[in-house]
N, C-alpha and C positions, 0 to 999 in steps of 0.2 A: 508777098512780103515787100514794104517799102522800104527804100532807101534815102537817108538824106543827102546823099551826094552821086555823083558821075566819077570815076573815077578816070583819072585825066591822061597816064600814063596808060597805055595798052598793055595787056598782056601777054607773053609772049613764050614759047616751046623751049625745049632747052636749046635747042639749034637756031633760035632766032629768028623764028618764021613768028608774024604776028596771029593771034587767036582771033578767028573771027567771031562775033558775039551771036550766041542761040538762045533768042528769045524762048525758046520753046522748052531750054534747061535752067529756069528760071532759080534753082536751088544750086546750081554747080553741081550736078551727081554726073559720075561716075562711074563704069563698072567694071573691075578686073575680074580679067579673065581664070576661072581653075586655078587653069596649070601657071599662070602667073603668078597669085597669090600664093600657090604651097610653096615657088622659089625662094619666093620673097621670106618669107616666114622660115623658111629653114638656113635660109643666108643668115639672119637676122637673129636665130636659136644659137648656128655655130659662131656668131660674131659674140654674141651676148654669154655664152659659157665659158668664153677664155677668160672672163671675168669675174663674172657672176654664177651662183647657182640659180638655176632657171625653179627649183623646187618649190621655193617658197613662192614665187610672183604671180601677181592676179594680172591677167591682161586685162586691157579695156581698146576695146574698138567706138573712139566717138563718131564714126561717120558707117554703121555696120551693112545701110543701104538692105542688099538682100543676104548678108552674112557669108560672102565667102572667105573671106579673114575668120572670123568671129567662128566659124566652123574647125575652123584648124585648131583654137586654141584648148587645151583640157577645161574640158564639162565645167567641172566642180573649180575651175579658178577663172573665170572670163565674167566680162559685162560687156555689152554692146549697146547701142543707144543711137537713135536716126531720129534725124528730122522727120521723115516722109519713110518709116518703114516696109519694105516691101513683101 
C-alpha cells in the first residue's frame, strides 16, 4: 500500500514515549490479547446499558484482524471486516 505523504508529527504512546516505525507492520495491525478484549467489551456492554438497550444493536468490528472482539459479540448480530484477515 502506497502512501502520498510522510507523516511529519511522530507518533506517540499515551505516556509520551515516541513510536518507533516497523517496517515490517506495514498495515498498523495489532493484536489484543483474550482476556484483554473480554474486559474491554464487558466495560463497554455495562457502560452502554445505562443508556441504551444493547437488544436491538448489531455490532461491527472494522479492524476484526484474527476476530477476538468479533468473537465476543452475539452470532446473529455482528459484522467484522479486515484488510488482511487472518
Amino acid at each position: 500500500m502506497q502512501t502520498l505523504f510522510k507523516e511529519v508529527t511522530p507518533k506517540r504512546y499515551a505516556n509520551g514515549n515516541e513510536m518507533k516505525e516497523n517496517s515490517s507492520n506495514v498495515l498498523d495491525q495489532y493484536f489484543t490479547k483474550p482476556s484483554v478484549a473480554l474486559k474491554c467489551f464487558q466495560k463497554a456492554c455495562e457502560v452502554i446499558k445505562k443508556y441504551e438497550n444493547l437488544d436491538g444493536f448489531i455490532f461491527l468490528e472494522p479492524s476484526a484482524g484474527d476476530g477476538v472482539f468479533y468473537d465476543l459479540f452475539p452470532k446473529n448480530r455482528r459484522i467484522g471486516i479486515d484488510i488482511e484477515p487472518k
